[in-house]
C-alpha positions as CSV (number, residue, x, y, z in Angstrom):
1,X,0.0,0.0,0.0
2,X,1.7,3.4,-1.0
3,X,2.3,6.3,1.5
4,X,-0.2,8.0,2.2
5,X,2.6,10.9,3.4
6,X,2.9,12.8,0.0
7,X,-0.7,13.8,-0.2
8,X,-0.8,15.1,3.3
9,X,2.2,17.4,2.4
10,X,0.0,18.3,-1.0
11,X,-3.2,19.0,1.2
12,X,-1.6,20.6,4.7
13,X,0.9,23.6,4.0
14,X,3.5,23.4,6.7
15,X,1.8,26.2,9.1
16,X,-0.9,24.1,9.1
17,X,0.7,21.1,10.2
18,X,2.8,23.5,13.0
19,X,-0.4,25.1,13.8
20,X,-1.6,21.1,15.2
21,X,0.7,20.5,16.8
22,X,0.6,20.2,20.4
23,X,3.9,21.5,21.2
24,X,4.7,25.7,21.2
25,X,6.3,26.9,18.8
26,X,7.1,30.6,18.1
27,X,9.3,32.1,15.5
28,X,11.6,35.3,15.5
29,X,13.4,37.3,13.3
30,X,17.0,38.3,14.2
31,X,15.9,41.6,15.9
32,X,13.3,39.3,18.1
33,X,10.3,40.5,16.6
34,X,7.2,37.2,16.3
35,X,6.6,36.2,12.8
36,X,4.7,32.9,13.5
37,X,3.2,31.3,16.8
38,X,1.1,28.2,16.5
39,X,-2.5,27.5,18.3
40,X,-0.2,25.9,21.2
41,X,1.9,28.2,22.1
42,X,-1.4,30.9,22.3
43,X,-2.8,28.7,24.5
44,X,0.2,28.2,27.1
45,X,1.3,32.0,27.0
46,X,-2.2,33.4,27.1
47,X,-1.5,35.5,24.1
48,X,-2.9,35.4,20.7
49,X,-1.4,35.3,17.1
50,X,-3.2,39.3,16.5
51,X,-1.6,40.2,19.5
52,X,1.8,38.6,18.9
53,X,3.1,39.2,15.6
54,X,5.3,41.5,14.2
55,X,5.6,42.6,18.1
56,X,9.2,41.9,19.9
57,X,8.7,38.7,21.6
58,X,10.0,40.1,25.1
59,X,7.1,42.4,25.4
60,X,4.6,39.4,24.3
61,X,5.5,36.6,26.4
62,X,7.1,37.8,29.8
63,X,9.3,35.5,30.2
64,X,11.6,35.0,33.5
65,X,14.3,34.6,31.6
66,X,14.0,37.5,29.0
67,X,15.6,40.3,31.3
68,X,18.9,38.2,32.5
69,X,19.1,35.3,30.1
70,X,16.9,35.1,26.7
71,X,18.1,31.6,25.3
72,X,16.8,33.5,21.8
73,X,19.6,35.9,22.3
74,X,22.2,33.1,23.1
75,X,20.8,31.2,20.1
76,X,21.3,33.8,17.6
77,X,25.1,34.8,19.0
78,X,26.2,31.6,19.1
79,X,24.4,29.9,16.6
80,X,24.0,26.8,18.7
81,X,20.9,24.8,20.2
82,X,19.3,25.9,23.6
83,X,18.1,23.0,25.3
84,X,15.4,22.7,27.8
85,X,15.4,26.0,29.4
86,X,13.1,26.3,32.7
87,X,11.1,29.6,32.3
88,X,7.8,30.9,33.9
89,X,5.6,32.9,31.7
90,X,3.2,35.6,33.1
91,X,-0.3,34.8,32.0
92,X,-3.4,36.8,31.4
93,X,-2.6,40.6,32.4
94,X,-0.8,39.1,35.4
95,X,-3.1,37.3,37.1
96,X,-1.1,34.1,36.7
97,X,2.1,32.0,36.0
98,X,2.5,29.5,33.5
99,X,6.3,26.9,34.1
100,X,7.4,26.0,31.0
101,X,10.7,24.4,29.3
102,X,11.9,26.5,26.4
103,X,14.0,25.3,23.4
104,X,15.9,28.0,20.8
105,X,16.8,26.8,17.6
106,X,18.5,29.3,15.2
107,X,17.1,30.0,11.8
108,X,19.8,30.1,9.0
109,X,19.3,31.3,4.8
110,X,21.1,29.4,2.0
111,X,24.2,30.8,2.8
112,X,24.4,29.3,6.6
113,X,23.8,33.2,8.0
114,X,21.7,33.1,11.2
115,X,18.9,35.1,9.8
116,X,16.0,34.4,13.4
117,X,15.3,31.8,15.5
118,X,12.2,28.8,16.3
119,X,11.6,28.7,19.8
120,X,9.3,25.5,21.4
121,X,7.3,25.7,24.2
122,X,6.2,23.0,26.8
123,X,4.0,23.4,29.3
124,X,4.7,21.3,32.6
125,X,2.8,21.0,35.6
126,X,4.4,22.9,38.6
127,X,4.4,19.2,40.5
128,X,5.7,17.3,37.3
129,X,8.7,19.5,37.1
130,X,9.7,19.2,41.2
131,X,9.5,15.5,41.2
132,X,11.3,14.5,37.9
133,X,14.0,12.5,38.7
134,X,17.1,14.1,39.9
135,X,20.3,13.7,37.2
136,X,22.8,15.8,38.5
137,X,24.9,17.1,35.4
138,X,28.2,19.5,35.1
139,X,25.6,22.2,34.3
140,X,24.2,21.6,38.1
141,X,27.1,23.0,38.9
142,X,27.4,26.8,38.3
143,X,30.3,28.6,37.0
144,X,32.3,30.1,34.3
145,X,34.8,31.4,36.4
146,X,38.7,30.2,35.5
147,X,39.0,28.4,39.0
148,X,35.5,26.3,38.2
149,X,36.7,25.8,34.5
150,X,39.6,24.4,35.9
151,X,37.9,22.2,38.4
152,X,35.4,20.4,35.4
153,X,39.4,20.0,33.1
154,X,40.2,17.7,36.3
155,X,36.5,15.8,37.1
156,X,35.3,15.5,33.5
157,X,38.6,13.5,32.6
158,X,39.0,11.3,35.7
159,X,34.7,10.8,36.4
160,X,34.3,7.8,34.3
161,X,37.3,6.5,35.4
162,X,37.0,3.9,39.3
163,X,39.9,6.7,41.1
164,X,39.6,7.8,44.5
165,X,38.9,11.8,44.4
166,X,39.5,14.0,47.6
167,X,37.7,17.5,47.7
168,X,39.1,19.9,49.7
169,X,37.1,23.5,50.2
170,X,35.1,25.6,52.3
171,X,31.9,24.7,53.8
172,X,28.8,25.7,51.6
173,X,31.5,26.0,48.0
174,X,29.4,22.9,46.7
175,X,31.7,19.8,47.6
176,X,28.0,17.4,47.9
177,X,27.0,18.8,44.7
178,X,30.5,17.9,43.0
179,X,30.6,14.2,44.4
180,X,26.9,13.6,42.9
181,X,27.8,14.9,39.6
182,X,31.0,12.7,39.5
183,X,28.9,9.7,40.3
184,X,26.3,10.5,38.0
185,X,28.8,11.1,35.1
186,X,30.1,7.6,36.0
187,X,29.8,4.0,34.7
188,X,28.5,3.3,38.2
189,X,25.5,6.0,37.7
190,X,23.0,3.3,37.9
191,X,24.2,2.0,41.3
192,X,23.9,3.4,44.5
193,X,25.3,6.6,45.9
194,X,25.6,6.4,49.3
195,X,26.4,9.8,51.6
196,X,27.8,9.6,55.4
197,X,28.9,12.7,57.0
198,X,31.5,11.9,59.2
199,X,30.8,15.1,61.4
200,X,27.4,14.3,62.0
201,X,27.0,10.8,63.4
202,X,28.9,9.9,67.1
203,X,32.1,8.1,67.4
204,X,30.3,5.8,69.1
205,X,28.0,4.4,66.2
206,X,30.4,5.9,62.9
207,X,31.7,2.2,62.9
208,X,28.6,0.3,62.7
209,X,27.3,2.6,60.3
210,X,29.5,2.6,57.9
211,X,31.0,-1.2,58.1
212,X,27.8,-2.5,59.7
213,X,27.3,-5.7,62.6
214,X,26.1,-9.1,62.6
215,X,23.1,-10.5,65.1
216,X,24.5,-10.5,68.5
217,X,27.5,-8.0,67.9
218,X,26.9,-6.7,71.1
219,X,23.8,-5.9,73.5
220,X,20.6,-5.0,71.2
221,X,22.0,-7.0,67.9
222,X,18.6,-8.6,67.4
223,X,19.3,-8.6,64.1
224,X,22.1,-8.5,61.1
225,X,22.4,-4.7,59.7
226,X,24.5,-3.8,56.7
227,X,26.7,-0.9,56.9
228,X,26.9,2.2,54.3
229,X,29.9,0.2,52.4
230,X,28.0,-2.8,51.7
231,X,24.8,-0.7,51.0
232,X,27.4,1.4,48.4
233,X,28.6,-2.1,46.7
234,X,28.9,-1.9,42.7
235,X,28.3,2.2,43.5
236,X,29.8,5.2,44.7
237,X,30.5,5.9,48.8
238,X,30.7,9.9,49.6
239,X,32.5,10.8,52.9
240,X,31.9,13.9,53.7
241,X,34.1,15.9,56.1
242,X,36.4,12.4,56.4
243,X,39.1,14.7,59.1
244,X,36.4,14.1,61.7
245,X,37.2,9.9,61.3
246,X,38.7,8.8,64.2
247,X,42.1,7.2,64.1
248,X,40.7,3.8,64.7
249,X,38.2,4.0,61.9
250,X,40.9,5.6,59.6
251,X,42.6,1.9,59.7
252,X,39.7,0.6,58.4
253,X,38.8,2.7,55.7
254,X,42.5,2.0,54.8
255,X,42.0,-1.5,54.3
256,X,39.1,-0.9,52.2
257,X,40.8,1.0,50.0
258,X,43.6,-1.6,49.7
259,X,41.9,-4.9,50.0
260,X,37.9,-4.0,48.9
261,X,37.4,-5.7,52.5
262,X,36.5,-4.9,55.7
263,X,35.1,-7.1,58.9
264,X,31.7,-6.0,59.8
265,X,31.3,-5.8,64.2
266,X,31.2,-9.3,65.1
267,X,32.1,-11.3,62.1
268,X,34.7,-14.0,61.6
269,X,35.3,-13.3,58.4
270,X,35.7,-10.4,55.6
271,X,33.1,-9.1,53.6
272,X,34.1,-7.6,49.9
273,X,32.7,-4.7,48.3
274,X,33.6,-2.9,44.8
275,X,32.9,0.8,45.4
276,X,34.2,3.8,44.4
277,X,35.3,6.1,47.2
278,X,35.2,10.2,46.6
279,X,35.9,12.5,50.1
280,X,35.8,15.4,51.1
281,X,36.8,17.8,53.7
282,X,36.2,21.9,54.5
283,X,40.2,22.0,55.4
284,X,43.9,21.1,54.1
285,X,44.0,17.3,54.6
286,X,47.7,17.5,54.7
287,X,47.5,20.1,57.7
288,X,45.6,17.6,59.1
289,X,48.3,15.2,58.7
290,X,51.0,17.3,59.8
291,X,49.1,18.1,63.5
292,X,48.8,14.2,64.2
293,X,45.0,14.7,63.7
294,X,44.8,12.2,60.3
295,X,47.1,9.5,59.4
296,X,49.2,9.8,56.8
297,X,49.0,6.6,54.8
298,X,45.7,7.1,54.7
299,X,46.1,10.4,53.3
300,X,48.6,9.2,50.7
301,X,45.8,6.4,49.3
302,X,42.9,9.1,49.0
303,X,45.3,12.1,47.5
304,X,45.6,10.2,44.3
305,X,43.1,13.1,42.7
306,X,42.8,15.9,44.8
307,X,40.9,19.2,43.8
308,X,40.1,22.6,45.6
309,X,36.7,24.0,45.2
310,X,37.4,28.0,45.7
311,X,35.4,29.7,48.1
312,X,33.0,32.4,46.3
313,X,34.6,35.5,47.1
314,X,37.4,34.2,44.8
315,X,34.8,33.8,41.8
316,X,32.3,36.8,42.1
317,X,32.1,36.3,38.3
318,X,29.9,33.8,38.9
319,X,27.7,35.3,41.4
320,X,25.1,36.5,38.9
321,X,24.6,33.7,37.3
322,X,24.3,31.4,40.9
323,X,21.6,34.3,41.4
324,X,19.9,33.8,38.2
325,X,19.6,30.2,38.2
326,X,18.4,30.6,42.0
327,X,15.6,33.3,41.4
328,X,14.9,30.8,38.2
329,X,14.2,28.1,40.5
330,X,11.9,29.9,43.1
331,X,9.9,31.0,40.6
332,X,8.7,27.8,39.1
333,X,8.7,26.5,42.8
334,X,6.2,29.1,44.1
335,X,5.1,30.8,41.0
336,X,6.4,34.3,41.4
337,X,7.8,36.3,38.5
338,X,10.8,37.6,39.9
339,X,13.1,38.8,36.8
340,X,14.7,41.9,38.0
341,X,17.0,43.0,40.8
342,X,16.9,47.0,41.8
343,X,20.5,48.1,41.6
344,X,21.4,49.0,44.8
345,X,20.4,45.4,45.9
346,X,22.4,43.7,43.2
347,X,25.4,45.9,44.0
348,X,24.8,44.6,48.1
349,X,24.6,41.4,46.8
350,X,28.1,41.4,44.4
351,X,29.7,43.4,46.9
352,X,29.3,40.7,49.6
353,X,32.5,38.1,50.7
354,X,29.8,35.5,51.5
355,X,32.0,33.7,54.5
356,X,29.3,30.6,53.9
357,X,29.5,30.8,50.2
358,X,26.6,29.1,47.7
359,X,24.8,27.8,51.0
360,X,24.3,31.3,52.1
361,X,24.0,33.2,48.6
362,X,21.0,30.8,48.7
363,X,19.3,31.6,51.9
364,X,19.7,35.4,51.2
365,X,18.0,35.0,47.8
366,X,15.0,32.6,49.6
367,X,14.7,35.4,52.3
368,X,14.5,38.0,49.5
369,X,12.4,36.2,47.5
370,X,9.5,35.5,50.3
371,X,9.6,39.1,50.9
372,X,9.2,40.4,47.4
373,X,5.5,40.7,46.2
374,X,6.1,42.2,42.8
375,X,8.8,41.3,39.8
376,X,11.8,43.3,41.2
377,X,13.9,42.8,44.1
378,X,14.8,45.7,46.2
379,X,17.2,46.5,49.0
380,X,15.0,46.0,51.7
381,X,13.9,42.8,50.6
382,X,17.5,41.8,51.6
383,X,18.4,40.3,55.3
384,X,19.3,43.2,57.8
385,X,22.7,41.6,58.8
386,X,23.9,42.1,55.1
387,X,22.6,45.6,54.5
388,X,24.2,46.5,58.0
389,X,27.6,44.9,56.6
390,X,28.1,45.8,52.9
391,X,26.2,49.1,53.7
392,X,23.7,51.2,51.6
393,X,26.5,51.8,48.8
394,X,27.8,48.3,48.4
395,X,31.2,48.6,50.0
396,X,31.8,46.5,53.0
397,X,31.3,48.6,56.7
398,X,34.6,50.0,57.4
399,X,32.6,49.9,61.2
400,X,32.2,46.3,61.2
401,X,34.0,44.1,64.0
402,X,36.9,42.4,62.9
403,X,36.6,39.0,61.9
404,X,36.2,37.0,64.8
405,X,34.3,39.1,66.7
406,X,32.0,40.0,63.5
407,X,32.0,36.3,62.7
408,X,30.8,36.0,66.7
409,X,28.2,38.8,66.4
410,X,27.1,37.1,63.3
411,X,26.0,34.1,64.8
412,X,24.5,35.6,67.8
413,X,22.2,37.9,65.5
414,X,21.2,34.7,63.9
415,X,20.3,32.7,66.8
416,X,18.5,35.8,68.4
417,X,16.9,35.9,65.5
418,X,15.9,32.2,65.3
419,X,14.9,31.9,68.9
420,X,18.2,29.9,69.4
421,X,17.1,27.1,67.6
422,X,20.1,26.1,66.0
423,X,18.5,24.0,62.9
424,X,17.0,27.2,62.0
425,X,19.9,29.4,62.4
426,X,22.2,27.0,60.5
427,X,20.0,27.5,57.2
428,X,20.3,31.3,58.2
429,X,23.9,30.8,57.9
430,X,23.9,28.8,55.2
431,X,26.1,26.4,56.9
432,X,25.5,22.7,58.6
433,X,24.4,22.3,62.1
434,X,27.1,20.3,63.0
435,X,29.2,23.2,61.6
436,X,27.8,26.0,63.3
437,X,27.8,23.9,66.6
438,X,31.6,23.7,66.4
439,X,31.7,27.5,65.6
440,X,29.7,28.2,68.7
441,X,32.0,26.5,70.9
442,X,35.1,27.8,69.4
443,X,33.8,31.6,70.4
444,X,32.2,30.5,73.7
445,X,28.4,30.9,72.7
446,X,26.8,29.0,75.0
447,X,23.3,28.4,74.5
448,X,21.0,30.6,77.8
């Protein structure tokens, strides 16, 4: 039987067949004006094809994305694809907010010349888009700084490969984030990924956690329990701050990383795992080593790659876009349309050393972004403690304590603030609650 596909293209001209589709699509000239938008794409934006064309497609469509980062724009300077974009357009005189994921194709004559661009449009359900499963990807990790660029040269080579990685850096720079990526970008990506922050759990139970006991180990061993090794088997294990091991588990983990063995509590015999092991820790490793606190053969097997994530005061380049991918995300979250910043707020914000880095960008921006009831962020939308420190021009308060007391002041602002509840006025810090526990105790805060 013959196709039938020749005398559909005879009887549909092609706008007809875009116009069915159920997929957005929108096309631009190179100066941005619409000169097509299919049935779809009116439907999802709340705007029709009489209102659209021949008008610039910033003004039509609203997008979140059009004041700080129009994938349009990117398409036609680069001339390359822009995939999957998240965006939020504003609906029906304001009244609403629409998520969608934008692609940008450019548009090029005979001659190869970018001449416009075709831009798709799908609409997804606010819950569709928060539960899709989580992929973790280099471009998870924000950056176009030298120091980051340099950090993916090292990863992207040595990810697929089964190496030991060790990443050093301050608390809240990201390490978590850089450990899933690795994993995910690694033959092993379909095998578990197992986390154990060494801070967090007490000396007393870090061994059976991680190596695990048989039935009748000791008092209470009703039953066998696996630890976080053999639950990590054929995947990845992430220690996070590993300095806080205690000597007598650092043996072990030795052994592991030599043998692929280790004797759960109360067995007789060895039980072999194939994982691969990535670290990290918020100081030198080797400082570590050289005050007695970490053993040094230890530290020998786990430098084989070793990498420094830089704090963000050393890459305010990428500061804008960390806040541009955050305000991106709240928006389809909570369905705001936050696109602009006032000035004075985004020169507080660049102007900022941000002692707890991405962690704390990130509770400034949620702060600001609860407060803000229109599209524009303004200074007082920003946490006091900031304003008070960078000051109404953006330059850092020549009247602020010095560092330890500030640092000291900081964190009694916070828990004030909090009512001493120090879950909450971790997340204020943007730093974990094991961290700001040690913090307190270093500068003698002691909880009333």
């Amino acid at each position: 039987m013959p196709s039938s596909a020749p005398f559909l293209a005879d009887k549909l001209p092609a706008l007809e067949i875009l116009d069915a589709l159920a997929i957005g699509v929108i096309a631009m000239d190179r100066n941005g004006q619409v000169t097509f938008i299919n049935h779809a794409a009116s439907e999802i934006s709340g705007v029709s094809s009489s209102e659209a064309l021949g008008r610039p497609c910033r003004e039509v469509f609203k997008s979140s994305l059009c004041e700080s980062d129009c994938p349009l724009k990117r398409a036609l300077q680069t001339g390359e694809i822009q995939h999957d974009r998240q965006a939020v357009f504003i609906r029906h005189q304001g009244r609403s907010v629409a998520p969608v994921k934008v692609s940008v194709a450019p548009l090029r004559d005979a001659s190869g010349r970018v001449v416009g661009g075709v831009e798709t449009i799908r609409s997804y359900h606010l819950a569709r888009i928060l539960n899709e499963d989580r992929k973790y990807r280099w471009e998870d990790f924000i950056g176009e700084s030298p120091q980051v660029q340099r950090l993916f040269d090292v990863l992207k080579v040595v990810a697929p490969k089964p190496v030991t990685i060790l990443i050093e850096g301050p608390t809240g720079t990201g390490k978590d984030l850089l450990a899933h990526i690795v994993h995910q970008q690694s033959p092993r990506a379909a095998k578990p990924f197992i986390k154990v922050n060494c801070a967090a759990l007490p000396e007393n139970l870090l061994e059976s956690e991680m190596f695990g006991y048989l039935r009748g180990a000791f008092t209470g061993a009703d039953r066998d329990k696996p630890g976080r090794f053999h639950l990590a088997d054929g995947g990845s294990i992430f220690l996070d701050e590993v300095s806080e091991l205690p000597l007598s588990l650092q043996a072990k983990l030795l052994r592991v990383i030599e043998d692929k063995e280790f004797f759960p509590l109360g067995a007789r015999k060895t039980a072999k795992v194939d994982v691969r092991i990535i670290v990290a820790c918020n100081q030198s490793l080797q400082q570590q080593v050289e005050a007695g606190l970490f053993r040094e053969d230890l530290f020998y097997r786990l430098n084989v790659i070793r990498v420094h994530v830089p704090p963000l005061k050393e890459r305010r380049q990428d500061i804008p876009l960390l806040i541009r991918r955050f305000i991106q995300k709240k928006n389809i979250e909570q369905g705001t349309f936050i696109c602009r910043f006032d000035p004075a707020a985004l020169e507080q914000l660049l102007n900022y050393d941000y002692p707890g880095n991405v962690r704390e960008l990130e509770n400034i921006l949620e702060h600001a972004c609860l407060l803000c009831e229109g599209e524009m962020i303004q200074a007082d939308h920003l946490p006091w403690s900031l304003l008070e420190e960078v000051g109404p021009s953006g330059q850092i308060n020549p009247h602020a304590a010095p560092s330890q007391g500030g640092e000291r002041q900081r964190i009694l602002a916070a828990l004030h603030q909090t009512g001493w509840k120090r879950g909450k006025t971790a997340r204020v810090l943007g730093m974990d609650r094991t961290t700001l526990w040690r913090h307190m105790k270093r500068l003698g805060i002691q909880t009333p």
